[in-house]
N, C-alpha and C positions, 0 to 999 in steps of 0.2 A: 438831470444835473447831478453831480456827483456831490456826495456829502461830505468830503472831507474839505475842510476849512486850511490845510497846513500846505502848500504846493511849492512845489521848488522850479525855480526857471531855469530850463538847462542849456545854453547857447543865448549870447546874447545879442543876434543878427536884430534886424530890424520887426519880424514878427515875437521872437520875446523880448526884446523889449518892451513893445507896444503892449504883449498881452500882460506882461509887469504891472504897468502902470493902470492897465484898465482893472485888472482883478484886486489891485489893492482900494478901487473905489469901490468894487464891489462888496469889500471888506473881506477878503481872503487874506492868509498872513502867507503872504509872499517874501521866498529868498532867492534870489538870482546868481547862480556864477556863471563865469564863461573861463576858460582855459588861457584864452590867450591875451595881448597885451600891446596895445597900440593908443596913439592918441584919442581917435576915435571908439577907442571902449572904455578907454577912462573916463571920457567925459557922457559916456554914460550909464558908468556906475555913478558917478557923481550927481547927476540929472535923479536917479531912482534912489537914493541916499536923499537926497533934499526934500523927494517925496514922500517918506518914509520907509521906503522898502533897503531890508538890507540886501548889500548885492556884494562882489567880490569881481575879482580877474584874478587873472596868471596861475590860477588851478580850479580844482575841481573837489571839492570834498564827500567824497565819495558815501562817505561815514555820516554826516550832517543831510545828505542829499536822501540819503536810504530813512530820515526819521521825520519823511515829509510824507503827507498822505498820497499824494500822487506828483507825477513828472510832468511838465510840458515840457516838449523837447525841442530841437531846433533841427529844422528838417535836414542841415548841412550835418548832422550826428548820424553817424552809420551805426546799424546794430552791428556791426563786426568789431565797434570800439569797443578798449575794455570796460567805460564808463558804463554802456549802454549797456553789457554784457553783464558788468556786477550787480544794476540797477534790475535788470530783468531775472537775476537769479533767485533776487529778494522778494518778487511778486506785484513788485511796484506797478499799478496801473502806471501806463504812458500813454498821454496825447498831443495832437499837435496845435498848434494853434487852432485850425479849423473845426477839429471836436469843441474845444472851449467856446470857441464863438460861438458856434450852432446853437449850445443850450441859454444863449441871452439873443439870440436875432427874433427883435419883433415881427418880422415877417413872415410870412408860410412861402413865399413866393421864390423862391430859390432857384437859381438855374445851374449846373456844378458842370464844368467843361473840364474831360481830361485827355489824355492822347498822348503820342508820343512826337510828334509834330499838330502845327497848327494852332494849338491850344489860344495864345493871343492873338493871332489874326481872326478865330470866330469868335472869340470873346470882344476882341474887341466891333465888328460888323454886327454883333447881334446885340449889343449894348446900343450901337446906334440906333440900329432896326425899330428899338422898343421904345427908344427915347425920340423918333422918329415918328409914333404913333400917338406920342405923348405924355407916355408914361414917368414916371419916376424911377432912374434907375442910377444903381451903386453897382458900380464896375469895381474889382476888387482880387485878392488871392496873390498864386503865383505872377499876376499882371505884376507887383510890384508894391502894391497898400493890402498891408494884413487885415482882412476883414475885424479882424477884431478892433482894428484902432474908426473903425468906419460907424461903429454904432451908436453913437449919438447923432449922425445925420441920415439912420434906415429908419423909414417909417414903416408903419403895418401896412401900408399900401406900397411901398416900395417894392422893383423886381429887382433884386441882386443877385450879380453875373459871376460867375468866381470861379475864375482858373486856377486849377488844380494839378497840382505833381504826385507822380505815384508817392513821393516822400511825407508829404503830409498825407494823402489815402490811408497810406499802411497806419497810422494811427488816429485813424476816423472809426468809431465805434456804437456811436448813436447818432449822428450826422443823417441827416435825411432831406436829401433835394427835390424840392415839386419837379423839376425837370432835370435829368442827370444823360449828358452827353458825353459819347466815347467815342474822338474822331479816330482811333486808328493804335495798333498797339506793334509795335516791332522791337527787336532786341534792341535792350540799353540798359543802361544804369548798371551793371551788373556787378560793376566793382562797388556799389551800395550796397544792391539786393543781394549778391548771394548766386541766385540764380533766377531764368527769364520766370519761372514757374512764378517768384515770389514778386518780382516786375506785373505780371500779369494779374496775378492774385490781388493785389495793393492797386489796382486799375478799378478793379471791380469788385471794391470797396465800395465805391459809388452808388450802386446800386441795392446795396444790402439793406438798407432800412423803408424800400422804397413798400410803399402799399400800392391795392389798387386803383387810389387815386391820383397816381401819380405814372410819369413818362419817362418812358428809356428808350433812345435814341441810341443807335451805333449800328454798322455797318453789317448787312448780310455774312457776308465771307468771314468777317469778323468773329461772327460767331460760329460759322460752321465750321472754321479751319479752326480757333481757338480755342474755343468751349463751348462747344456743342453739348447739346442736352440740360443748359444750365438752364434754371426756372428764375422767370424774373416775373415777382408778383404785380410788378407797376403794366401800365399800356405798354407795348413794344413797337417803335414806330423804326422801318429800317430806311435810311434814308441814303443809300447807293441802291438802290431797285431799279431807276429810269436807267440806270447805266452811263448817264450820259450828264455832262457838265461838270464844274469845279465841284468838286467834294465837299470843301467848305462850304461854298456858296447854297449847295443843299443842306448841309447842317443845320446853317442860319435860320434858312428857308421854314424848313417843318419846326424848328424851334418857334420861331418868331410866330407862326400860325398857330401857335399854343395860346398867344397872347393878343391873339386879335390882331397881329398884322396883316395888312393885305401886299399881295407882290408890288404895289406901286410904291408902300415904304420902302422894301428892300432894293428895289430899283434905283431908287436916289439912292441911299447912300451907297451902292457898289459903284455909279456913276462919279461920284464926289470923294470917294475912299484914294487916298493915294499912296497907299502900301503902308505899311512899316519899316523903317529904316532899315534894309540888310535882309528881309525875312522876304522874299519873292516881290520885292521893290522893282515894281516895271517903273523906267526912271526916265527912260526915251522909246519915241518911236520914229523911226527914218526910213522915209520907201517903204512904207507898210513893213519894215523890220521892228521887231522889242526887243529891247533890250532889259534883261531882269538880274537884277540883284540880288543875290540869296547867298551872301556871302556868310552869313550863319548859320546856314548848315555846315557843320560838323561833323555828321554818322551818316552811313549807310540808309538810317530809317528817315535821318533830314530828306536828302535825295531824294528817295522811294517818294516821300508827301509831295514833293515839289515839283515830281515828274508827273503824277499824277493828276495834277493838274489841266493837263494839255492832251488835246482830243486826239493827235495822232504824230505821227513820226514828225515835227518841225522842230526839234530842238537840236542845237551847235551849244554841246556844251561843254564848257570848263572845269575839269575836275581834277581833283589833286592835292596835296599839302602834307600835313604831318601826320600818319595814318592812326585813327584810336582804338580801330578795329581792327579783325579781318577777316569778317563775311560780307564783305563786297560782291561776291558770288550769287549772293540772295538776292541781286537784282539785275540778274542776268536780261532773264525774260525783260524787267518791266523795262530797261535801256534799249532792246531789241524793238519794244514797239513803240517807243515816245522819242526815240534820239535817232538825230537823222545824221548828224558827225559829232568828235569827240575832241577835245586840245585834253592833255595830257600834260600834269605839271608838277615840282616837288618831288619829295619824299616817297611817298606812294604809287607812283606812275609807274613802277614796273607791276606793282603790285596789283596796281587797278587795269591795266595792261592785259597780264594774265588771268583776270577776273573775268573781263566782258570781251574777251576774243570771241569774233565773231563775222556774221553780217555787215555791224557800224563799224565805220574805216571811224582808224583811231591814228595820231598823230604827235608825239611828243614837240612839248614846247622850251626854248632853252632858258627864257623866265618868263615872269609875268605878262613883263611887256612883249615879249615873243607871242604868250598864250592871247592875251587879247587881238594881234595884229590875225594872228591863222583864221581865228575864231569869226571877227568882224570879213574880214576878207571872201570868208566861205558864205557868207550870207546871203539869201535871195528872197524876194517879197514873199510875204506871209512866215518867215524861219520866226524862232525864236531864241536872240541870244543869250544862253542861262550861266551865269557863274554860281556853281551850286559845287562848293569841292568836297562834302561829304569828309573833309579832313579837318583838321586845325591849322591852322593857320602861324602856328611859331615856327616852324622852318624860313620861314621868309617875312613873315610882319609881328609886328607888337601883339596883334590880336584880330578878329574878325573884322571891326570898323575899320580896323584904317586898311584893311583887303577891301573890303568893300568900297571905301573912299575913292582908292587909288584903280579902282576897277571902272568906275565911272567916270573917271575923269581921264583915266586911259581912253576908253570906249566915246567920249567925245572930240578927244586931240585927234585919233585916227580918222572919224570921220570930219572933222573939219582939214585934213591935211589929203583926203583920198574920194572926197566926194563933196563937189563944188556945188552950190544954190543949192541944196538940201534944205526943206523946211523942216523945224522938230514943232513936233505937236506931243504935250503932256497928258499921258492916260495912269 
């Protein structure tokens, strides 16, 4: 734990705030600012004022911040800022909430999930898995609850699951997870990072404090295409070796066997699991067709996790939107062997067009509703239909949910209007 008593909060999102208010019980002299200025930040300077913490909005005192022994920062703070930039010129230790937590978690039992997809659908199945077996467990992190506001309800016997973004990683520095998972690493973030070097590096953070008695899970290939030769002092357990089933699902699998689960835990709840709203959400099945939702992928790397899924060419998928990338290219191959046709939609559709020419007959859609009708229409028992656009979504909606919304509700008018006594059964 760090000695300096004086810390300044830097962003005041939902994990500093939280870590605010918990380190002024710890009795740390906490000051908070945040830059910007809305109702909802007022009212919670107001809330850490009342507390005793002083706190501010609508700047940033750069001068007052540099005379605090260390930074928590707010993982939405890019080092490319100039705040971040001044603060690190000065020598200022920075950490992120996740550091701070680590040195007050009663538990040893830690489980740290990070990835570049995935991350909350195995945090979330392997939370069950363990709470499944009986255990005591605090699901927490990038899920949405800053572990730090969670520690009056971890016990020593608690296992807690904590999904993790490379933005909190990159300032993990004594953090050390009994079991540290890395489902999968592909280009992103890079207008944070810098570059993939520094994306990758802040991944594999996780694993840096690990000893030999501890577990590091991630992916063969993983390591041999990535970083290779890296020395990881914990167990190395790989868990794509069989080659064969959902990636997560094996995640779960070797995690949960850490903990004394047996496959019949994990069994119920993949049977009982009914996706995540928008994140590879299978929402129907008709005529032995699926119908899947994954209207939150956004990148290239979404895609990649999502296709990957699926054991061989059954997928009719929808792709397309407002493009954030453009190495689309990079998953030439993996479309070539998981996609059996393509609807083509948005912004990007020349782009992505030009991308994956090839083998998979590709089709331009003239909207949405066009892309769902080719999409369903091409379908035959056992397909899989995936809207996965690897794009954003403001060329044509508010945002992912209501793509995703209107994806499914397309996707059932068609088959109530093009296929008569259809029974739907929910998997």
């Amino acid at each position: 734990m760090t000695a300096g008593r004086k810390v300044g909060i830097l962003g005041l999102g939902v994990s500093g705030f939280e870590s605010a208010l918990y380190l002024k019980t710890k009795g740390y002299d906490v000051w908070a600012t945040d830059e910007g200025d809305s109702p909802i930040l007022r009212e919670k300077v107001a809330r850490l004022i009342k507390a005793g913490i002083e706190a501010e909005y609508g700047k940033q005192d750069i001068q007052r911040l540099s005379a605090r022994d260390w930074i928590l920062i707010s993982p939405g703070i890019s080092p490319a800022s100039p705040v971040y930039g001044a603060l690190a010129r000065k020598g200022l230790p920075i950490y992120s909430e996740i550091e701070a937590a680590s040195w007050f978690c009663p538990s040893p039992h830690i489980i740290g999930i990070t990835g570049t997809s995935g991350k909350t659908t195995v945090t979330t199945l392997l939370t069950r898995s363990l709470q499944e077996r009986g255990l005591h467990v605090i699901s927490c992190g990038n899920i949405g609850n800053p572990w730090i506001a969670e520690m009056e309800r971890i016990r020593p016997d608690s296992v807690v699951v904590l999904e993790l973004s490379s933005f909190q990683l990159k300032h993990c520095f004594r953090f050390r997870p009994h079991v540290a998972i890395l489902l999968n690493v592909y280009p992103n973030h890079e207008d944070w990072h810098g570059t993939f070097q520094d994306y990758l590096e802040s991944k594999l953070r996780l694993f840096q404090n690990q000893t030999d008695e501890d577990f590091a899970v991630f992916r063969e290939k993983d390591y041999n295409n990535l970083f290779p030769g890296k020395v990881f002092r914990a167990n190395t357990i790989h868990y794509d070796r069989t080659g064969s089933g959902n990636p997560n699902e094996e995640a779960v699998r070797q995690a949960s066997r850490l903990y004394g689960c047996g496959e019949d835990h994990l069994q119920k709840v993949l049977r009982e699991f009914e996706g995540i709203e928008h994140r590879m959400e299978k929402f129907l099945t008709v005529n032995d067709v699926n119908y899947i939702n994954d209207s939150k992928s956004t990148t290239p790397a979404s895609l990649a996790w999502a296709l990957e899924s699926f054991k061989d060419a059954s997928v009719i998928l929808i792709a397309g939107g407002h493009p954030k990338s453009c190495d689309f290219d990079t998953l030439r191959a993996l479309i070539q062997k998981k996609v059996k046709r393509i609807v083509l939609l948005g912004e990007a559709a020349s782009m992505l067009e030009a991308a994956w020419q090839g083998p998979v007959p590709m089709e331009r859609a003239g909207d949405f509703a066009d892309a769902i009708r080719l999409a369903c229409a091409r379908a035959k028992p056992t397909d899989n239909v995936l809207l996965s656009p690897a794009c954003a979504s403001f060329d044509m909606f508010q945002n992912y949910m209501e793509r995703g919304q209107l994806f499914k509700r397309g996707v059932r008018e068609y088959l109530e209007q093009h296929v008569s006594g259809y029974s739907v059964t929910r998997s």
